[in-house]
C-alpha positions, -999 to +999 in steps of 0.1 A: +262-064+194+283-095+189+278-126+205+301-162+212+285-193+211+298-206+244+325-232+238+304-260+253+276-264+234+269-291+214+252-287+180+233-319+161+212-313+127+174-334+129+159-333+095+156-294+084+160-278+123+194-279+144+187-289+179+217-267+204+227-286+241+247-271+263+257-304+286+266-285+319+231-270+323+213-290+303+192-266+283+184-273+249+171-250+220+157-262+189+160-241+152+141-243+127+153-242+091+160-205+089+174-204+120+192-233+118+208-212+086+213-181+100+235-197+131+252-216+106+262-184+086+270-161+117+293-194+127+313-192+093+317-153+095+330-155+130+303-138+143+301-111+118+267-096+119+275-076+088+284-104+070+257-127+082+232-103+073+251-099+038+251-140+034+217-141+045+205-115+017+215-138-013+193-163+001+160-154+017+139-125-005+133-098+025+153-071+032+183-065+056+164-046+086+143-079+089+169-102+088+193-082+108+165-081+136+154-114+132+195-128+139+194-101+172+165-119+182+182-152+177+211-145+198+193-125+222+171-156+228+202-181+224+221-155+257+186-158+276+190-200+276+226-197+285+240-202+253+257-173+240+269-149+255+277-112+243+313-101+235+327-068+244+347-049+218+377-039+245+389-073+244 
């Protein structure tokens, strides 16, 4: 499934971890260093999970199922808090 960040949210690196704010509810999410990566990457493939997954490959020494789980989880968590939401293909 593909997911959009929504438009609002507000994204400031702390050390190694990204912290995520979206100002109208005023949730927050906190990533640490991988995660903090992985959004980066799915961010500069447009939300490609294919190509995330692919990015993600040539840096971390697991295999693709793993990471490809771990980014579901990510946005999955991220849609929970109100911060992304999922995108249908039909549009």
């Amino acid at each position: 499934m593909t997911y959009r960040i929504k438009p609002q949210v507000l994204f400031q690196a702390v050390a190694d971890e990204l912290v995520l704010l979206d100002p109208e509810s005023g949730v927050y999410f906190t990533l640490d260093a991988v995660g903090r990566r992985m959004l980066e990457l799915y961010r500069e493939h447009d939300g490609s999970r294919e190509r995330t997954v692919s990015a993600l490959l040539e840096e971390y020494d697991t295999d693709a199922q793993t990471l490809g789980d771990d980014l579901d989880a990510l946005l999955q968590s991220m849609e929970a808090e109100g911060l992304a939401e999922p995108v249908t293909s039909d549009a």
